[in-house]
Every structure is written in structure tokens, then in C-alpha cells.
C-alpha positions in Angstrom: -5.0 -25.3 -0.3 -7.2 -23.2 2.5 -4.3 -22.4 4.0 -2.2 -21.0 1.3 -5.7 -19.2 0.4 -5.7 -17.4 4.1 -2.3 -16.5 3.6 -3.2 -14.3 0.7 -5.9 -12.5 1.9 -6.7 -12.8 5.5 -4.3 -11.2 7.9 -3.7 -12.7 11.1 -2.3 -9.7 13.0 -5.2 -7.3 11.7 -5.5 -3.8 13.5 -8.4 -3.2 15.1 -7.7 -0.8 17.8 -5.4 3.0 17.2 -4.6 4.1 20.6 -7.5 2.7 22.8 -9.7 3.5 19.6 -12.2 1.5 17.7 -14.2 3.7 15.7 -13.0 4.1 12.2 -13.4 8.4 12.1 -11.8 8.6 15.1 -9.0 6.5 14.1 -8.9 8.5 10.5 -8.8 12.0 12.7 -6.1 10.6 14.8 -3.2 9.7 11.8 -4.5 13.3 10.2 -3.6 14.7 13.5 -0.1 13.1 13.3 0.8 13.8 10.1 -0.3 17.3 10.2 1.1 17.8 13.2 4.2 15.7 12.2 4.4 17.5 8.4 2.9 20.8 9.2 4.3 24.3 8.5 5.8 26.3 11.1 5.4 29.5 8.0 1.9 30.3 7.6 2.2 32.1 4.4 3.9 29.3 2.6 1.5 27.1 4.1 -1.4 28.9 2.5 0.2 30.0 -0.8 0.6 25.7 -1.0 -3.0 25.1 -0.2 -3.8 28.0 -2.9 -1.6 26.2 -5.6 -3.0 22.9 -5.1 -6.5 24.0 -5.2 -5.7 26.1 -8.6 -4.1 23.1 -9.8 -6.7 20.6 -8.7 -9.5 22.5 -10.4 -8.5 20.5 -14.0 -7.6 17.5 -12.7 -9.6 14.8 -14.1 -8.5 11.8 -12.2 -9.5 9.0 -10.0 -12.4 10.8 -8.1 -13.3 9.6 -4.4 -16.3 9.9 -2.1 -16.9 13.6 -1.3 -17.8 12.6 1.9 -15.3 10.0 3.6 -12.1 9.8 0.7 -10.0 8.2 2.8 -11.7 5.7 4.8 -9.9 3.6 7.0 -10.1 0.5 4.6 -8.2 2.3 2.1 -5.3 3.4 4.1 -5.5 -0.1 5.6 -5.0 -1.7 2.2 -2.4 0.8 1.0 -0.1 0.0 4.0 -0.7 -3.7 3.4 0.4 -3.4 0.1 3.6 -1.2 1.5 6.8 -3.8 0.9 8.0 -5.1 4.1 11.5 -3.2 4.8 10.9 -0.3 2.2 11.0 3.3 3.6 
């Protein structure tokens, strides 16, 4: 039974480290970097016109509200890629 608990909830192959990093902000700056650099805009005018329309839209949005300062700490991207399904683009 304690094993079939540990395989539910404890991970044996936990990340700890993001390229030679350990501390969780620099590890959160690190995959923003990527992405942005990864997803960025090469147009600068559509970039900002985006930003601008999601900000206009966000103004109403009455949703699930996060931390102002830290909204996505590394223990919530951590538990969003381990609830990813293995094989599943």
C-alpha cells in the first residue's frame, strides 16, 4: 500500500536543477526567456497592438485571480507539466 501511495504523488525523477540553476526565479526567468524568445514577434506593431488587446480585454475578466506578485511560480508550472499526458503534443 506505501508503495502504490508514492506512486501517486511523489515523483522519483523530480527536477531540481534548469540549466546549472537552483533558484526558483531564476529558473521561472529562464523558460520566459525561451518562450519569448522562442514565440516572440519579429513585427513590433502587431506585437503591441496584441499586448493592447489583451489588456482591453483583460480589464472585465473576472476569473481565477493569482498572486500579483509571483503568478506563476515554479510549483505551478511544475504541476501543470506533471499533469501534461505522457506522449500528447
Amino acid at each position: 500500500m506505501n508503495q502504490n501511495w508514492r506512486s501517486k504523488f511523489e515523483f522519483a525523477n523530480k527536477c531540481t536543477e534548469v540549466d546549472g540553476c537552483i533558484d526558483n526565479r531564476v529558473i521561472a526567468e529562464k523558460f520566459a526567456q525561451h518562450f519569448m524568445n522562442t514565440f516572440g514577434y519579429s513585427n513590433l506593431k502587431l506585437k503591441q497592438a496584441l499586448t493592447d488587446g489583451y489588456f482591453k480585454l483583460s480589464e472585465n475578466y473576472f476569473g481565477l485571480s493569482l498572486p500579483e506578485t509571483d503568478p506563476f511560480g515554479t510549483e505551478l508550472v511544475s504541476k501543470i507539466i506533471a499533469d501534461l499526458n505522457s506522449g500528447k503534443a
